[in-house]
C-alpha positions as a LaTeX table, in Angstrom:
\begin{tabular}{lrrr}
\hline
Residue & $x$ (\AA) & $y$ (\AA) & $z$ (\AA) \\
\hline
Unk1 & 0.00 & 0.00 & 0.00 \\
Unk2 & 1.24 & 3.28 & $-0.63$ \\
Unk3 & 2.24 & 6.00 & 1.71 \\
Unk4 & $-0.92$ & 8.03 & 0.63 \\
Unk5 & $-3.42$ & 5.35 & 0.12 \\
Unk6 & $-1.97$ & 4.25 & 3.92 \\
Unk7 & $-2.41$ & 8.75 & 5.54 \\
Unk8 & $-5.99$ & 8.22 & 3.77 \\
Unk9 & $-7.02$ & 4.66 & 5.47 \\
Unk10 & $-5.74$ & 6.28 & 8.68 \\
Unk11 & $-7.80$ & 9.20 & 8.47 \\
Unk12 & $-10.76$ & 7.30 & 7.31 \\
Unk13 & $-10.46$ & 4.88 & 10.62 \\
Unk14 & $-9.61$ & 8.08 & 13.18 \\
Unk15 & $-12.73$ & 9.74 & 11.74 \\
Unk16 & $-15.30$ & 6.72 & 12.55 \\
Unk17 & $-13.67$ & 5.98 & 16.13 \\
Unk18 & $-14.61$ & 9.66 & 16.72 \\
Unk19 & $-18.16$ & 9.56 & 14.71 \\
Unk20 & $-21.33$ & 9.22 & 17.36 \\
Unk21 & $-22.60$ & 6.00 & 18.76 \\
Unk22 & $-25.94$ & 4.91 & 17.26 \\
Unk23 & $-28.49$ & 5.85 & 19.96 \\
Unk24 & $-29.58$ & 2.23 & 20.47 \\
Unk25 & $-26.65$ & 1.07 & 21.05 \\
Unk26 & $-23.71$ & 1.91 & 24.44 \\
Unk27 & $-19.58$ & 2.44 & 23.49 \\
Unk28 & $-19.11$ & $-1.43$ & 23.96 \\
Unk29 & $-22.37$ & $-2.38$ & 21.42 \\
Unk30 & $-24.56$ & $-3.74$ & 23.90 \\
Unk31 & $-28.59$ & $-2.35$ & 23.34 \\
Unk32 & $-29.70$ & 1.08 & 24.99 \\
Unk33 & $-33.06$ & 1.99 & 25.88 \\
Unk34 & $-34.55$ & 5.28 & 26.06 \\
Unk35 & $-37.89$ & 5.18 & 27.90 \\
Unk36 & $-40.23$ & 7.82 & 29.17 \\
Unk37 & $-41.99$ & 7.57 & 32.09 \\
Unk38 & $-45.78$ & 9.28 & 32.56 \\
Unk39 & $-46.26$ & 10.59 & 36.42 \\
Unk40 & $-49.97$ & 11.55 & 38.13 \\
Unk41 & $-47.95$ & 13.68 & 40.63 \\
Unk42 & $-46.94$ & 17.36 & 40.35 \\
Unk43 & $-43.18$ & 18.16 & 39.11 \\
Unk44 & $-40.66$ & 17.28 & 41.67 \\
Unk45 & $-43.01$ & 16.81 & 44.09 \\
Unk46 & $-41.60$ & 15.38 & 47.76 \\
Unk47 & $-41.59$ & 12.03 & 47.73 \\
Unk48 & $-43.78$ & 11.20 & 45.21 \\
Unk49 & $-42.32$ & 12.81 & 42.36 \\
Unk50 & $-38.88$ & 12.72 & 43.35 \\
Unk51 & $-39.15$ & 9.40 & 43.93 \\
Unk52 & $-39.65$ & 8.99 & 40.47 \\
Unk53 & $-36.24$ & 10.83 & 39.99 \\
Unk54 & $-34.28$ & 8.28 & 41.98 \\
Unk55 & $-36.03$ & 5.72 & 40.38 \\
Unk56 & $-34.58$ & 6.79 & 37.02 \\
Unk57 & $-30.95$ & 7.87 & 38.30 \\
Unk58 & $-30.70$ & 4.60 & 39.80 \\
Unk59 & $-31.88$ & 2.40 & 36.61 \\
Unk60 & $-29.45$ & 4.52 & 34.60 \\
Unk61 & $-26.49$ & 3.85 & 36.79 \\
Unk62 & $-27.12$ & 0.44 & 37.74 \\
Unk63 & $-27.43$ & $-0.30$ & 34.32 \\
Unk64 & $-24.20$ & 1.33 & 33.30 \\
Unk65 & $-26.68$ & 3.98 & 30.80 \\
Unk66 & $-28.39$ & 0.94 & 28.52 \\
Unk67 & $-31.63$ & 2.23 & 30.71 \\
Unk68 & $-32.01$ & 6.07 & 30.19 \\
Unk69 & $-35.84$ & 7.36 & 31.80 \\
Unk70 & $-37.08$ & 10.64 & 30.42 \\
Unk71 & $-39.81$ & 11.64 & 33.23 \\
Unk72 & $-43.15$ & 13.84 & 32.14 \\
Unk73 & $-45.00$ & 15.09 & 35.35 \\
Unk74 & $-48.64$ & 14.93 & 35.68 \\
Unk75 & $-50.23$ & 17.05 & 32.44 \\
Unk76 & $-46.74$ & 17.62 & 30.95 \\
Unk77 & $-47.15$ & 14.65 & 28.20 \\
Unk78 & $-50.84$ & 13.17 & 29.39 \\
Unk79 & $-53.05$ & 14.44 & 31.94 \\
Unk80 & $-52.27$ & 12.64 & 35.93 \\
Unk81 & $-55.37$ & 10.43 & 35.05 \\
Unk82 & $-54.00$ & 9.14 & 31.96 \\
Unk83 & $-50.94$ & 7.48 & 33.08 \\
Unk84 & $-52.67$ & 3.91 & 32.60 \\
Unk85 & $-54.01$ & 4.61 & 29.31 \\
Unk86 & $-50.64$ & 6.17 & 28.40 \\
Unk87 & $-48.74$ & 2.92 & 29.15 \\
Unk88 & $-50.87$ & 0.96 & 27.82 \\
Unk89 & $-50.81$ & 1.94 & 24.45 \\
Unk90 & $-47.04$ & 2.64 & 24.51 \\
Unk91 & $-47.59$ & 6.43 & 24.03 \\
Unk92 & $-44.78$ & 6.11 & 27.07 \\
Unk93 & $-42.96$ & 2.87 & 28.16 \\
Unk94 & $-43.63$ & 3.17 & 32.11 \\
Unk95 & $-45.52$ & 5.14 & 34.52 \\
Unk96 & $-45.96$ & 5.76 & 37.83 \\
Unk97 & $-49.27$ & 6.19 & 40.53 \\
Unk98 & $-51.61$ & 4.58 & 42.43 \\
Unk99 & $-54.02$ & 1.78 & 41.14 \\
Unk100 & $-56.86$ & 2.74 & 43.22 \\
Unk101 & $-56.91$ & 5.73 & 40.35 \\
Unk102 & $-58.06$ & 2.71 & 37.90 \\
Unk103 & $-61.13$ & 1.38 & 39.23 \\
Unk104 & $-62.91$ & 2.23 & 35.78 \\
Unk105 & $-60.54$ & $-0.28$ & 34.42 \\
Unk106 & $-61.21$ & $-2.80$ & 37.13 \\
Unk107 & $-63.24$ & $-3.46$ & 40.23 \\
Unk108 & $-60.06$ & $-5.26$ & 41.77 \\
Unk109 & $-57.53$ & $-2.76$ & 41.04 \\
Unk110 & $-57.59$ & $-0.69$ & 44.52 \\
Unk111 & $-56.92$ & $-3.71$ & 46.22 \\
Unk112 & $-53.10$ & $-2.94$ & 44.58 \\
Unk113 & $-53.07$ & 0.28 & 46.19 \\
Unk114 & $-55.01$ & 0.75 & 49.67 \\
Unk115 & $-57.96$ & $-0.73$ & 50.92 \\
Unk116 & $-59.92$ & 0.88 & 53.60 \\
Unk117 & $-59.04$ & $-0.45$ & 57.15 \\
Unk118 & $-56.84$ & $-2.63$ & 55.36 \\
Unk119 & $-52.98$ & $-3.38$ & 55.37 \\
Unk120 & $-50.50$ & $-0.86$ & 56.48 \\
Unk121 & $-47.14$ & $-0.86$ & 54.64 \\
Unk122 & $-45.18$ & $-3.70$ & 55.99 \\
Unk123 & $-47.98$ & $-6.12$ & 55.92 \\
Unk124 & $-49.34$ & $-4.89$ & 51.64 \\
Unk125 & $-45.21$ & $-5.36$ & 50.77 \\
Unk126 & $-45.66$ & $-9.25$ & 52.60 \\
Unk127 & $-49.07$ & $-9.54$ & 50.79 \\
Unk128 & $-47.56$ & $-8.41$ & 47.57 \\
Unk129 & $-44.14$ & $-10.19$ & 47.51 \\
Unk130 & $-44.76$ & $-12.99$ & 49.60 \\
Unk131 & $-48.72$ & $-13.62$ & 49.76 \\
Unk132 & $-49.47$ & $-14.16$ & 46.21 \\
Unk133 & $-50.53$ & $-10.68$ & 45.75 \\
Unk134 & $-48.30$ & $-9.50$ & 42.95 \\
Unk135 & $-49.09$ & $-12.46$ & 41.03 \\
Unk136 & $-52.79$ & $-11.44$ & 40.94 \\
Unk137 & $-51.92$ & $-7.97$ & 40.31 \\
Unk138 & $-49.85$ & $-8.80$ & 36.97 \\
Unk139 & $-52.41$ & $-11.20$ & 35.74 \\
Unk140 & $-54.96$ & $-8.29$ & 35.79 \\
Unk141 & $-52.93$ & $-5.81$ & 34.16 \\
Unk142 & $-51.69$ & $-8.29$ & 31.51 \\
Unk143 & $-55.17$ & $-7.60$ & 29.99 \\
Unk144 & $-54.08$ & $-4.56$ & 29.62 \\
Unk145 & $-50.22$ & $-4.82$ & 28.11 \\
Unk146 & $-48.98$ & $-3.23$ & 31.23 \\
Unk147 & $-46.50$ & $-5.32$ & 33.90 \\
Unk148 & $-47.19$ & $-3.97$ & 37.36 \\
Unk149 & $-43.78$ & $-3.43$ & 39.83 \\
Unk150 & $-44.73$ & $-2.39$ & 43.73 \\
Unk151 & $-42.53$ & 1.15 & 43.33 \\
Unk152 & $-43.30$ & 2.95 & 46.83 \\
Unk153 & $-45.28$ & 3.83 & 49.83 \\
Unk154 & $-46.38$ & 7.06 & 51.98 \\
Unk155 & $-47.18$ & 4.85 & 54.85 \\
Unk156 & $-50.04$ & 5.32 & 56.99 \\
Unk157 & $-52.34$ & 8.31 & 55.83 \\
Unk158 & $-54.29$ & 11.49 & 57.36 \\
Unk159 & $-58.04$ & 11.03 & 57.37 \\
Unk160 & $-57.79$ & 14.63 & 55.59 \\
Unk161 & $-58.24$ & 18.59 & 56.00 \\
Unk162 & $-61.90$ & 19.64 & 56.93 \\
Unk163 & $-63.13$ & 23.12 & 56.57 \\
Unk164 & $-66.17$ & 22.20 & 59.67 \\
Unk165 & $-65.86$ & 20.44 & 62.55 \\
Unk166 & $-66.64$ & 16.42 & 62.62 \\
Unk167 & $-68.16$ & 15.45 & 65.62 \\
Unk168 & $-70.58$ & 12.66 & 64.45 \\
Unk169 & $-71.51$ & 11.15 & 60.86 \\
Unk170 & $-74.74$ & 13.50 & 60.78 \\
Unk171 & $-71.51$ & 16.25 & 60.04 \\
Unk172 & $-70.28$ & 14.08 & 57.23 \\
Unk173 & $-73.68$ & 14.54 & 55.18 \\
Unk174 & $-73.58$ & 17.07 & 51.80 \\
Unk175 & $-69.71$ & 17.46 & 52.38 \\
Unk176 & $-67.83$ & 17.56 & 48.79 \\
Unk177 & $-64.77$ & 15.91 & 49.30 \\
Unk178 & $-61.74$ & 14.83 & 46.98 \\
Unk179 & $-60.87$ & 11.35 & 48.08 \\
Unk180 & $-60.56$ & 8.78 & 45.31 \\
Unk181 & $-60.31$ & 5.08 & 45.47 \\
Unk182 & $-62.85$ & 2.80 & 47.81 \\
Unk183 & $-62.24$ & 4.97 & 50.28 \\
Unk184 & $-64.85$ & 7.66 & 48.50 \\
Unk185 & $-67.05$ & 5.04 & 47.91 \\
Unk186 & $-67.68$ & 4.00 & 51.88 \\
Unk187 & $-67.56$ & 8.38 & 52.36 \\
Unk188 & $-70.50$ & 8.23 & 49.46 \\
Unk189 & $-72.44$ & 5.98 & 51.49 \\
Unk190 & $-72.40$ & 8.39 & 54.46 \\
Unk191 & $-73.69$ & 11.34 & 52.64 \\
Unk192 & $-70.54$ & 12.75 & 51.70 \\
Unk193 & $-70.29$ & 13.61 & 48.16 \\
Unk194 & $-66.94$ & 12.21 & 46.61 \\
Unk195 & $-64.66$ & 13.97 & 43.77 \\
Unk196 & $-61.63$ & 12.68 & 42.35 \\
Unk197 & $-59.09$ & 15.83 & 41.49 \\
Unk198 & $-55.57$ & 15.34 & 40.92 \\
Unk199 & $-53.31$ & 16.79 & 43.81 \\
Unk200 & $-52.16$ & 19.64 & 41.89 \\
Unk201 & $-55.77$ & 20.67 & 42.20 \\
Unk202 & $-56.51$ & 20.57 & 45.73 \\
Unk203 & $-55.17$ & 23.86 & 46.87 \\
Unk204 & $-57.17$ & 25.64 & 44.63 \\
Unk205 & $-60.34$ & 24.00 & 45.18 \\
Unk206 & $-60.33$ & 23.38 & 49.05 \\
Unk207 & $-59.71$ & 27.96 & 49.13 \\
Unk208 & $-62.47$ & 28.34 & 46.45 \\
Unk209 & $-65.03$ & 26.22 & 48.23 \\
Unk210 & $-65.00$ & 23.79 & 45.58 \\
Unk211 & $-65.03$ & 21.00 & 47.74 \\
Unk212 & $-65.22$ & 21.04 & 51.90 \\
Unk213 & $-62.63$ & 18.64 & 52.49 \\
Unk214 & $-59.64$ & 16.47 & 51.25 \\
Unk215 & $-57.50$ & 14.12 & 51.57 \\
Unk216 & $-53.96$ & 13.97 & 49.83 \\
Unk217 & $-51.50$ & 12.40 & 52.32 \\
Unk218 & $-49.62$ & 13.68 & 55.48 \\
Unk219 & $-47.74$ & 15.82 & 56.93 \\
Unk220 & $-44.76$ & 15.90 & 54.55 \\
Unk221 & $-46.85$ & 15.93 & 51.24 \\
Unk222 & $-49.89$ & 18.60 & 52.62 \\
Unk223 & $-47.76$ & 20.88 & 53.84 \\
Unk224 & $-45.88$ & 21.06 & 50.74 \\
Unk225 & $-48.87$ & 22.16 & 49.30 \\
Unk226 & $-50.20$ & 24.40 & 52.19 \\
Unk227 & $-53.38$ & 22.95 & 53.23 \\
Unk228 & $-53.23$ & 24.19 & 56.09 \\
Unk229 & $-54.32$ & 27.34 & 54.57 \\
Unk230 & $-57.12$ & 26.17 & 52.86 \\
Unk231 & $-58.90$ & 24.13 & 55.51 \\
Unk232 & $-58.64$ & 24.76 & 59.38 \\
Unk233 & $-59.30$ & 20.58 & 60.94 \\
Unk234 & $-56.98$ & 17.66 & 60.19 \\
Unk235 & $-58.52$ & 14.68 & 61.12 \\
Unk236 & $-56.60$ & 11.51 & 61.64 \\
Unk237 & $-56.64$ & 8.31 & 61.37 \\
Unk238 & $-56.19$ & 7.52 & 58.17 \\
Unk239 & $-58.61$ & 4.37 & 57.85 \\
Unk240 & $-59.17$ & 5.27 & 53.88 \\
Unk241 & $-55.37$ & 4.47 & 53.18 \\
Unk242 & $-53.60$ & 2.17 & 55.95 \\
Unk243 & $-50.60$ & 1.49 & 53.87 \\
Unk244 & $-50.91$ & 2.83 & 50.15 \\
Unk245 & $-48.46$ & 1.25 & 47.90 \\
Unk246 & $-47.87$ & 3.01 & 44.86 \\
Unk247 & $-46.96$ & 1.39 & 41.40 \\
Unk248 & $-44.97$ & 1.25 & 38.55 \\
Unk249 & $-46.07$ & 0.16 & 35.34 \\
Unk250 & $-44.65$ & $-0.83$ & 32.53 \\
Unk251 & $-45.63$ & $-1.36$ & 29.01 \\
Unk252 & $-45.57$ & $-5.16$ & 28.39 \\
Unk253 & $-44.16$ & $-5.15$ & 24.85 \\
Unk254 & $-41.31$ & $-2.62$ & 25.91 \\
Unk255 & $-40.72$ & $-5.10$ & 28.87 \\
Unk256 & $-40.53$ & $-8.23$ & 26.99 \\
Unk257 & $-37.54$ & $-6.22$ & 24.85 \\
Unk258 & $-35.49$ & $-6.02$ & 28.06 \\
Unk259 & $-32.68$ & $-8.57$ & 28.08 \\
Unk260 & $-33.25$ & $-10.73$ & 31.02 \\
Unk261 & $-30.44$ & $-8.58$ & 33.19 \\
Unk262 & $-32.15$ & $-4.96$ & 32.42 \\
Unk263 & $-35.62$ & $-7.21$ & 33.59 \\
Unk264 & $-33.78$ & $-7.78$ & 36.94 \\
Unk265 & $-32.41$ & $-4.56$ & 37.39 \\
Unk266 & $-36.07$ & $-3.32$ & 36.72 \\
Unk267 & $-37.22$ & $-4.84$ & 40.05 \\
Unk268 & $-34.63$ & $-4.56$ & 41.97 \\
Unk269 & $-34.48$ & $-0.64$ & 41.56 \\
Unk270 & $-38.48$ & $-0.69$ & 41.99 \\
Unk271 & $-38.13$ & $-2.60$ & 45.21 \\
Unk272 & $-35.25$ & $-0.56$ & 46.27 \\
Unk273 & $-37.21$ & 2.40 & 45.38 \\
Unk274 & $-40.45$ & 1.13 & 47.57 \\
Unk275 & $-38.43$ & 0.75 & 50.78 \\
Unk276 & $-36.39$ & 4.25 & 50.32 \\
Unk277 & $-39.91$ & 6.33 & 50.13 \\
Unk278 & $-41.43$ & 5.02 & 53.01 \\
Unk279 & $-38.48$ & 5.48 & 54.61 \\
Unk280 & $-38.29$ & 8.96 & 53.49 \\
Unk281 & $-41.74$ & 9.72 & 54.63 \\
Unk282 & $-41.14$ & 7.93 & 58.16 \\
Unk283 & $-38.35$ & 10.84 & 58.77 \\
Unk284 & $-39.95$ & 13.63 & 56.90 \\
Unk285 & $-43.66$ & 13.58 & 57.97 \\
Unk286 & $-42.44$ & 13.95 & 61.98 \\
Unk287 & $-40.80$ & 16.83 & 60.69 \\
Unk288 & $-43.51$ & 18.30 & 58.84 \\
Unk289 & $-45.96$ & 17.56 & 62.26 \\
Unk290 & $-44.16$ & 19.53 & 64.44 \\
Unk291 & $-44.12$ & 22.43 & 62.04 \\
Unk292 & $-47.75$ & 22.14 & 61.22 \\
Unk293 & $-48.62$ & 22.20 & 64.57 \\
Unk294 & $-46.07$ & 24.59 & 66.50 \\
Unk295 & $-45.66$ & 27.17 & 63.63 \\
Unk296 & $-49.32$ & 26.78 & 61.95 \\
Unk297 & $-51.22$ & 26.18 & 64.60 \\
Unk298 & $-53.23$ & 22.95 & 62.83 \\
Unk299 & $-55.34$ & 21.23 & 64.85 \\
Unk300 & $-54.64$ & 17.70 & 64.61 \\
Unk301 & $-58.26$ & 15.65 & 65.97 \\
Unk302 & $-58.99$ & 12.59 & 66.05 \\
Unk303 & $-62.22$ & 11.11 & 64.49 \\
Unk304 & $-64.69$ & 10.15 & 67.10 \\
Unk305 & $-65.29$ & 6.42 & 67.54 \\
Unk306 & $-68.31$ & 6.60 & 66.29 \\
Unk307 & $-67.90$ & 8.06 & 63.31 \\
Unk308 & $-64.81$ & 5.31 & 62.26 \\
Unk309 & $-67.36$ & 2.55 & 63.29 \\
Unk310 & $-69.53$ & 3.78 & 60.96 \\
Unk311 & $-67.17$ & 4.00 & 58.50 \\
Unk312 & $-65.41$ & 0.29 & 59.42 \\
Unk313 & $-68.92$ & $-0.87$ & 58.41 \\
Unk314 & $-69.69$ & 0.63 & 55.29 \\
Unk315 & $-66.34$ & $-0.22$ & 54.03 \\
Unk316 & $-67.19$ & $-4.45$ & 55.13 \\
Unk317 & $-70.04$ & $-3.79$ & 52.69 \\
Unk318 & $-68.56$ & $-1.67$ & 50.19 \\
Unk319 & $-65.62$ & $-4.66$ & 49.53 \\
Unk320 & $-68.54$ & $-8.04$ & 49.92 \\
Unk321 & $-70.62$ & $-5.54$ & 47.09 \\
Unk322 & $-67.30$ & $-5.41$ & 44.72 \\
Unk323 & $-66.21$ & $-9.19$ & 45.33 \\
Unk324 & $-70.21$ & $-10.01$ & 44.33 \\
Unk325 & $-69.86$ & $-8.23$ & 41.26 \\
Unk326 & $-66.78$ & $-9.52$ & 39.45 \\
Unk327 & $-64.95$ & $-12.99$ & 39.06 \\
Unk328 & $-61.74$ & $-11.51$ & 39.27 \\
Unk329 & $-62.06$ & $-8.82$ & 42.08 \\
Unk330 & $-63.81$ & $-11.51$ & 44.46 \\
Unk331 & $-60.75$ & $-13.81$ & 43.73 \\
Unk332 & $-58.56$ & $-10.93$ & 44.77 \\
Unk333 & $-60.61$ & $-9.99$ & 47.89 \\
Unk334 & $-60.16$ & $-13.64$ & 48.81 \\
Unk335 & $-56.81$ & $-13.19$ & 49.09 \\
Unk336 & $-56.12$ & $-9.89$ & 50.52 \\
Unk337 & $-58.80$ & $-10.71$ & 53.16 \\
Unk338 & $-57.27$ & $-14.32$ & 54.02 \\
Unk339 & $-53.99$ & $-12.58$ & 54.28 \\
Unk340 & $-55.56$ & $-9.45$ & 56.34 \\
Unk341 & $-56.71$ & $-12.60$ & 59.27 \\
Unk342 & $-53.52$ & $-14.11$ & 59.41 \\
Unk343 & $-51.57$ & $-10.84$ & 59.74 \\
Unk344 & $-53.77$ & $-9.62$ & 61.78 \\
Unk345 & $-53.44$ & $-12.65$ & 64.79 \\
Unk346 & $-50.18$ & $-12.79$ & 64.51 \\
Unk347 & $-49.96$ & $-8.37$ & 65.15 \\
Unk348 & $-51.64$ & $-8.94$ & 68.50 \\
Unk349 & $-48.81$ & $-11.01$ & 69.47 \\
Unk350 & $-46.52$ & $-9.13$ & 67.98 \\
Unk351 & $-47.18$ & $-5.66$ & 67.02 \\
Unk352 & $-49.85$ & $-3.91$ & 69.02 \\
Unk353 & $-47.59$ & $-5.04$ & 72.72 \\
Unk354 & $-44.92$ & $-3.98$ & 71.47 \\
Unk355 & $-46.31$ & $-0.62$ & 70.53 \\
Unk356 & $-48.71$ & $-0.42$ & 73.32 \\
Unk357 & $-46.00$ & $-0.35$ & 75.94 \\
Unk358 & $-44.14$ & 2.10 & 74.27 \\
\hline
\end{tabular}
């Protein structure tokens, strides 16, 4: 070969180990994946929404980049009650809220989120991972192309902010309240009129006398958004949302093109990610409590016995009604309720002591 025809080979080869990579592909060849993920939560949100971030710096780093997220807030790419739909269709590959938002879709799908006087945290992760819960879970959404991952909790909920005083369930009658899931199906049955608003909205429509009460989530989350300036009473327990696990979803076709490594990174991060928020809102919402109360002044109440009798009740009936209705959603209430028993004896022993002597 000539000394020219050798300069010009040299150049050629210099110029394509400097050329760019072929999106789909990392430096070493192996497949990349750029995904976006659909959110029903407000932009960097706490907790929720940065959740969500975490979620997608970890995939991308624990998969060395081959697993880039792109993350749309709630109403930046589809509207926070389109997520499903979204995800479904592949308009985006994964998404991330709360299955109680999905009922439409299927009578059994709050059982995935929270259940009223139903499992806290720990016991819906043993239900889920260990209890044959997830399994149900997936075979529902299959029907829908969407793969289900548990993907965070908030823990134990607030009853909500009131703008009147609840002393019995006659003061429960003609209020308009946002609370979604079952949990505004057993309010419906007690006069109160339910409406399902994204959080974004609740600000706005609690100070506008939209609607007379709400509930959104605790301490950490609801003073992030100032409730307290919108409604004078928060009432606790939160019997509507014991342990509310949160989801990600993921479009079934864009899963199946996963190597089988990506696939197991995939859960890992999700589990990872559904220990680190409850974790986060553990520290944060003791934080936010103190605040509320010594700097805001919120009145923190409890809801009088009565009143969560009435409700324990209606929600019995409200869950035998759904389980009449639909094959599927009885075979899940089967199981969560099976699993709520045995939990439940073995928290007297275990539990309850331990935190009644505390």
């Amino acid at each position: 070969m000539k000394r020219r025809q050798l300069i010009t080979a040299g150049s050629a080869a210099a110029l394509a180990a400097c050329a760019p990579k072929p999106q789909g592909a990392t430096s070493n060849g192996r497949q990349r994946f750029q995904w976006k993920m659909v959110t029903s939560w407000p932009p960097n949100f706490p907790g929720l929404g940065t959740g969500v971030v975490r979620l997608a710096d970890m995939l991308d780093k624990a998969s060395g980049g081959r697993l880039a997220v792109k993350i749309y807030a709630g109403n930046e790419l589809v509207p926070p009650f389109e997520v499903f739909d979204a995800v479904s269709r592949g308009t985006a590959e994964m998404g991330h809220s709360g299955a109680y938002y999905w009922k439409g879709k299927s009578e059994a799908a709050p059982f995935f989120c929270a259940v009223p006087f139903g499992l806290n945290a720990q016991e819906m992760n043993g239900w889920l991972y260990h209890g044959g819960g997830l399994e149900l879970w997936r075979e529902l959404y299959a029907k829908f192309d969407l793969v289900p991952f548990p993907c965070g909790n908030t823990g134990v909920q607030m009853a909500g902010w009131f703008n009147r005083e609840i002393t019995s369930v006659d003061d429960l009658k003609g209020l308009k309240m946002r609370i979604p899931g079952l949990g505004g199906e057993v309010m419906a049955r007690l006069g109160v009129v339910p409406v399902n608003i994204p959080g974004g909205e609740i600000f706005t429509s609690l100070q506008q006398g939209a609607i007379d009460a709400a509930e959104w989530v605790g301490p950490y989350n609801d003073l992030a958004f100032g409730l307290y300036r919108a409604a004078k009473y928060c009432y606790y327990p939160g019997w509507q949302e014991p342990g509310p696990t949160l989801e990600c979803m993921v479009n079934k076709s864009a899963y199946e093109s996963l190597p089988d490594d990506l696939k197991a990174i995939l859960d890992a991060c999700c589990r990872a990610i559904n220990d680190d928020m409850l974790a986060e809102y553990t520290a944060r919402n003791q934080d936010a409590f103190k605040q509320l109360v010594e700097t805001h002044k919120v009145e923190f109440r409890r809801l009088p016995d009565t009143v969560l009798a009435a409700l324990r009740e209606q929600a019995e009936i409200v869950l035998i009604e759904l389980a009449a209705k639909d094959a599927f959603a009885k075979r899940v209430y089967d199981s969560f309720v099976a699993f709520r028993e045995q939990v439940r004896a073995w928290s007297a022993v275990s539990e309850v002591p331990n935190f009644q002597s505390r």
